[in-house]
N, C-alpha and C positions, 0 to 999 in steps of 0.2 A: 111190691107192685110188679105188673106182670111187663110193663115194659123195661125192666132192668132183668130177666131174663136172657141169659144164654141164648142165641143159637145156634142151630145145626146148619153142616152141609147142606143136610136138603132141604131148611127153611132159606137158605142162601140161593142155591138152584130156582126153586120154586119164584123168588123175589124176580131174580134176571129172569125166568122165562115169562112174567108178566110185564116185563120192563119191555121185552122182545116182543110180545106182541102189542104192546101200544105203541109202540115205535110202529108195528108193522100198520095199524090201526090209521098211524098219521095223527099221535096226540104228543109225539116225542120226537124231537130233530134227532138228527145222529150225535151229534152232539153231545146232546142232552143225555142218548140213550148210553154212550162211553162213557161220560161223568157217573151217571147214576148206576150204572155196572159195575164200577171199578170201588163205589161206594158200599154197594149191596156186597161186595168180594170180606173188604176189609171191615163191615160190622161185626160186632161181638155182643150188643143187646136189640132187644125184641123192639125196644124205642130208636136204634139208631136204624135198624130193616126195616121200620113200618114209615122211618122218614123219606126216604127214597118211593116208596110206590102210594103217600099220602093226599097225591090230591090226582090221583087216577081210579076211574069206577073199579068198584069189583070186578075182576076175571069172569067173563063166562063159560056159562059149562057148554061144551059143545054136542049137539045130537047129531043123529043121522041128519033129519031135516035142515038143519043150519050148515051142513057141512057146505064149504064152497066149491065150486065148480071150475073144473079146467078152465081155462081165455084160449083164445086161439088167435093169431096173428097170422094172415094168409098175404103174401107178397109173389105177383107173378110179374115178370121183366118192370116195377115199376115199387120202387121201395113206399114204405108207408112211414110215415113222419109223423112227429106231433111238434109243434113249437112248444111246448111248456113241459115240465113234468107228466110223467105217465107214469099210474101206480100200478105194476104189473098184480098181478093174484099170487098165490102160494104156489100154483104152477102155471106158468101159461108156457102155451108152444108156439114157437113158431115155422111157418111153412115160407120156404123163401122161394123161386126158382126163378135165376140169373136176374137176382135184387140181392145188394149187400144187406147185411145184418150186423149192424152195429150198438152195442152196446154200452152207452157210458153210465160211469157209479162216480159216487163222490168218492174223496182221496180219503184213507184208510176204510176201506170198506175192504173185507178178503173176498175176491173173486176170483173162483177157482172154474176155468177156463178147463172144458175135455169136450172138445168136438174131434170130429174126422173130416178133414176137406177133401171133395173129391174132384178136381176140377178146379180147386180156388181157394185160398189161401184162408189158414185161421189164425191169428194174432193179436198178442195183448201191445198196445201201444202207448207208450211211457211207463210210470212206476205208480204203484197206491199210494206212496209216501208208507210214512211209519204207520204200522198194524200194532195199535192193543193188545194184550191180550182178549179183553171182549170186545174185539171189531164185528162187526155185524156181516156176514158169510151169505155171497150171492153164486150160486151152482148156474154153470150155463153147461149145460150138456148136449149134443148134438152130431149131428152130421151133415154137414155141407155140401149139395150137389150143384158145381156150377155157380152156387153162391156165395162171396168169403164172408167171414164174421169176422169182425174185431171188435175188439173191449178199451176203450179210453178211460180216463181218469178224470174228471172237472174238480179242481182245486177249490176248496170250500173257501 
């Protein structure tokens, strides 16, 4: 039977990077997406990998056409807020001038923080708590004119 089948590394890979884009999708909490990471890590049949990603659609293939499009967040002296969840894109930028830029992640999420402040402070404030091995990796890259960034933690 083909689900007591071996797998490979790259059948291993391939599983987490579908797990990582339904999470990004918003069909997996983070939660969820740790748990079934560290599961997809330690299978060893094609039944124990095909349990972890079995009640999420097939993977799509991505075209040019479907590719998605930068976001843009523009803040000039008057920051922009949302009271609920905001699902950022696969990149959005933001443009700040003398409005902070604050960014909170839930706790173990690895956010790796490389801006340049110039004029105004950039700072991670409190800790992620404990990082998995497959924590989910949020890049905030930039440079800060006049505006500080900081990155906080919301305890799940």
């Amino acid at each position: 039977m083909s689900d007591e089948l071996r797998v490979s590394d790259v059948e291993r890979e391939q599983a987490v990077a579908r797990l990582r884009e339904a999470s990004a999708e918003g069909r997996l909490t983070l939660d969820e997406l740790a748990t079934r990471t560290g599961s997809a890590y330690v299978a060893q049949t094609r039944g124990e990998l095909v349990h972890v990603t079995h009640d999420l659609p097939a993977a799509t293939e991505s075209t040019p056409e479907q590719k998605q499009r930068p976001r843009f967040v523009v803040a000039v002296f008057a920051p922009v807020w949302r009271p609920n969840r905001w699902r950022l894109g696969r990149r959005t930028f933001v443009f700040s001038l003398f409005a902070p830029v604050n960014v909170t992640a839930p706790e173990h999420v690895d956010v790796q923080l490389s801006a340049f402040g110039i004029f105004a402070p950039v700072r991670e404030l409190g800790l992620p708590g404990e990082l998995p091995p497959s924590a989910p990796r949020v890049r905030v890259n930039g440079v800060s004119l006049f505006a500080p960034v900081f990155v906080s933690f919301k305890p799940s």
